[in-house]
MIDOSE-1310 file (N, C-alpha, C; in nm, 2 decimals, decimal comma, always signed):
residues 88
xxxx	+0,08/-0,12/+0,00/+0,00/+0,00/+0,00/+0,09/+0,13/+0,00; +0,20/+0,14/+0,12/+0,32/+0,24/+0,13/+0,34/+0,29/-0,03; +0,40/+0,14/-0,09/+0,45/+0,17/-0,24/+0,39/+0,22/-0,32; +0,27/+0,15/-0,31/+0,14/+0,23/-0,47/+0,11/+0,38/-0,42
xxxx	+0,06/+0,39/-0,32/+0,00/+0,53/-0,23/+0,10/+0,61/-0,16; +0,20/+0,63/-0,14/+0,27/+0,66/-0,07/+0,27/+0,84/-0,07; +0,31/+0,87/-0,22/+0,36/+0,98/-0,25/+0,22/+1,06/-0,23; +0,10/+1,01/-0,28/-0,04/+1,07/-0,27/-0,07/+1,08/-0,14
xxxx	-0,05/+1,00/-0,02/-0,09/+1,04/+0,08/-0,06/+1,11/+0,19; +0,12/+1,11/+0,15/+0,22/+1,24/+0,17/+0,20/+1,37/+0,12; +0,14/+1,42/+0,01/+0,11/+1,50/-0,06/-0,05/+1,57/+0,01; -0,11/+1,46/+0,05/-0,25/+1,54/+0,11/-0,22/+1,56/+0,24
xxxx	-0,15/+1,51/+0,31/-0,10/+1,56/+0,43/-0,01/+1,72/+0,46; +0,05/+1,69/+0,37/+0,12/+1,83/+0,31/+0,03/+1,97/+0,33; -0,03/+1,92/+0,18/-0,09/+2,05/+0,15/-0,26/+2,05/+0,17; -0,29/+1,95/+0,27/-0,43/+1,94/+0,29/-0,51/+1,94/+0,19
xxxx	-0,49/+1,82/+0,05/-0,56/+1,79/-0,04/-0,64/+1,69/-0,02; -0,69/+1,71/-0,13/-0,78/+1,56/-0,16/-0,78/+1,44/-0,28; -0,64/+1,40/-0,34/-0,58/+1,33/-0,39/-0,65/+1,22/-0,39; -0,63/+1,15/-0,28/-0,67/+1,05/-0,26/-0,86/+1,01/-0,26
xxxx	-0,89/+1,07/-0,22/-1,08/+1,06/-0,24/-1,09/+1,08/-0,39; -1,00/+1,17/-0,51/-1,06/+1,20/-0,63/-1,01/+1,06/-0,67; -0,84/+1,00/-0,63/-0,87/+0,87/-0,64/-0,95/+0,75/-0,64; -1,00/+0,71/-0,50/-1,07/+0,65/-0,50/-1,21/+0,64/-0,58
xxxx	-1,24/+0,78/-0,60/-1,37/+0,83/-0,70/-1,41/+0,80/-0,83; -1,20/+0,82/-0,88/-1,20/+0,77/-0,99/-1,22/+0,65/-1,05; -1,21/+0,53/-0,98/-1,24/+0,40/-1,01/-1,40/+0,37/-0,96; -1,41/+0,44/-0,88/-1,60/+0,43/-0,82/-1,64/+0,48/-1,01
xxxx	-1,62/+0,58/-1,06/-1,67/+0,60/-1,17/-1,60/+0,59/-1,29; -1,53/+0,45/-1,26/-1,46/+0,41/-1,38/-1,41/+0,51/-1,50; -1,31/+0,59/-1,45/-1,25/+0,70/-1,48/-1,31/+0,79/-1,58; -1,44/+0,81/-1,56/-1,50/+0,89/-1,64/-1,53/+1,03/-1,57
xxxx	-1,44/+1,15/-1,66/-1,43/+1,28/-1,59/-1,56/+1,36/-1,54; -1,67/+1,29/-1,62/-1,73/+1,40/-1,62/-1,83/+1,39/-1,50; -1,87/+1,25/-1,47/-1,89/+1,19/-1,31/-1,81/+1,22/-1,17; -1,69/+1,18/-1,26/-1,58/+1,21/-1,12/-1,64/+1,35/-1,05
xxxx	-1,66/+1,47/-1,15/-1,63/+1,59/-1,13/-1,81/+1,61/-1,04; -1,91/+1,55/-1,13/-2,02/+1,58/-1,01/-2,03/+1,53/-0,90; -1,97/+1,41/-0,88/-1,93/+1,31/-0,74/-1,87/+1,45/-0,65; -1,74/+1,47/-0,67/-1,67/+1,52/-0,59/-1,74/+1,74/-0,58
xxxx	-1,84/+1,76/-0,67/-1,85/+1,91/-0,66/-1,75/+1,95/-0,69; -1,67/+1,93/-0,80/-1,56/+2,04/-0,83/-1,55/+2,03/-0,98; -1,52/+2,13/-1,06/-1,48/+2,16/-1,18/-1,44/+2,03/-1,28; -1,49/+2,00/-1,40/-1,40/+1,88/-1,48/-1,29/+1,93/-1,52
xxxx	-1,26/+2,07/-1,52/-1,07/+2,06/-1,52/-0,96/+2,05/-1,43; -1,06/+2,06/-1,28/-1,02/+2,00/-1,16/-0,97/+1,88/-1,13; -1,03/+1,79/-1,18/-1,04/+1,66/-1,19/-0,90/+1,61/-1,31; -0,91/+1,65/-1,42/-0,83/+1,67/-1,49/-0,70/+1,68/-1,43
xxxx	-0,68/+1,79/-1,36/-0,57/+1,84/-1,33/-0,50/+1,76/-1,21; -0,62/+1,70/-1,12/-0,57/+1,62/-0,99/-0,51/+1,46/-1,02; -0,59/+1,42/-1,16/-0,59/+1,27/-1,18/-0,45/+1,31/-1,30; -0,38/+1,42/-1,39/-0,26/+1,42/-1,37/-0,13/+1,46/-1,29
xxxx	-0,20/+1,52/-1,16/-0,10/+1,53/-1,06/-0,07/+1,39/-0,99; -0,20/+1,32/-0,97/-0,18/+1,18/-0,92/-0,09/+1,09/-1,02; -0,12/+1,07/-1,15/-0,04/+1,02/-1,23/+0,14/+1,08/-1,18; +0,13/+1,20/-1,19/+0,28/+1,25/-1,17/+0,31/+1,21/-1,05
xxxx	+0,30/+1,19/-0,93/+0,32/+1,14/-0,81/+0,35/+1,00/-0,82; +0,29/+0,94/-0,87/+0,26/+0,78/-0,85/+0,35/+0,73/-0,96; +0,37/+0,79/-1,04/+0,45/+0,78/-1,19/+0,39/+0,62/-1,24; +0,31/+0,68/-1,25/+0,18/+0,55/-1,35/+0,08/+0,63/-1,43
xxxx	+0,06/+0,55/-1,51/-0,03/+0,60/-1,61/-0,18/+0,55/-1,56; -0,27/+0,59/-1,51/-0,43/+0,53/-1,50/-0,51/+0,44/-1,61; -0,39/+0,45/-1,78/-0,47/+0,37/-1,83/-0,44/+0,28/-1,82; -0,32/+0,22/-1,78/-0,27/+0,10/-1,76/-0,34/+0,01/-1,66
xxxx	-0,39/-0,05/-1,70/-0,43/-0,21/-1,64/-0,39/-0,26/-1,56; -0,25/-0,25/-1,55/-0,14/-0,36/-1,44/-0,14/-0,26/-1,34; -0,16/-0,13/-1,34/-0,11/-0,07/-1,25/-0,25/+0,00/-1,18; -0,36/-0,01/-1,24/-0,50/+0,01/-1,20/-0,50/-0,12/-1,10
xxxx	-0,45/-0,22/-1,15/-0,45/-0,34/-1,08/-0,44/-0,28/-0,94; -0,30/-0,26/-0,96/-0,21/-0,26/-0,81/-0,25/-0,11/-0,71; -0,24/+0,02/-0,78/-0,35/+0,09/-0,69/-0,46/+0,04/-0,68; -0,60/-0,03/-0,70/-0,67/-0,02/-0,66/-0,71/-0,15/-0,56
xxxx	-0,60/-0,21/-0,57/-0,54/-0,29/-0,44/-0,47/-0,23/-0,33; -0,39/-0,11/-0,38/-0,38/-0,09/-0,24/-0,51/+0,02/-0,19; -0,56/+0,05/-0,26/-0,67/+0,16/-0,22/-0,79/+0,04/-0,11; -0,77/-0,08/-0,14/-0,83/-0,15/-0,07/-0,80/-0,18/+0,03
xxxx	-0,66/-0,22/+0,05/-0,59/-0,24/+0,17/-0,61/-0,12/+0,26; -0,60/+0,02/+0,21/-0,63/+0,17/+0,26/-0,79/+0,15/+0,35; -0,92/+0,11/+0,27/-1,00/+0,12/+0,30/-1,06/-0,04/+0,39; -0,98/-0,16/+0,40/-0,98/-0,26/+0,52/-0,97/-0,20/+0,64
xxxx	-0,78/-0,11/+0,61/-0,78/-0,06/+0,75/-0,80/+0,02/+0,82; -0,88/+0,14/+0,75/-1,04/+0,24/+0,79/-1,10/+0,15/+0,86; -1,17/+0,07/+0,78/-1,29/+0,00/+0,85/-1,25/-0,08/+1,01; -1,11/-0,10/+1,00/-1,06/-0,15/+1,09/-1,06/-0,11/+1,21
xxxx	-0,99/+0,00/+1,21/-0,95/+0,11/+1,29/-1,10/+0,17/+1,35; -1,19/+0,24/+1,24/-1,33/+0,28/+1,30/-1,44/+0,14/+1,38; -1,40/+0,05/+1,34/-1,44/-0,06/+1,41/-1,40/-0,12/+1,56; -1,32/-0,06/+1,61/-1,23/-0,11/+1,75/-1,25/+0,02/+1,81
């Protein structure tokens, strides 16, 4: 999870973003901008601009397959140990 997510979740701690939620949003709407952007209330060149900043962080491309794979495995591992943590 550290490896896939790392740099994104460093980055919203930083600068008090939201990286990670347009992430996970983006695969809730199967990377289609123009959802993402009503999901989240923000701009489609917002969205744009965050899912190539996430690309630049992560140095992966979102269209790739293998690597949708592996973020959205660790995004899962992310949201077990939410559930985990709010559960105890």
């Amino acid at each position: 999870m550290e490896e896939n997510l790392g740099p994104i979740l460093q980055y919203d701690k930083i600068n008090n973003s939201d990286l990670l939620e347009t992430l996970k949003t983006y695969f809730k709407c199967e990377g289609n901008m123009k959802i993402i952007a009503q999901e989240l209330f923000i701009h489609y060149n917002t969205v744009i601009y965050r899912i190539q900043k996430i690309e630049e962080l992560l140095n992966v491309d979102l269209k790739n397959l293998n690597e949708q794979l592996n973020i959205h495995t660790a995004l899962k591992v992310i949201n077990l140990l939410e559930n985990r943590f709010v559960n105890n």
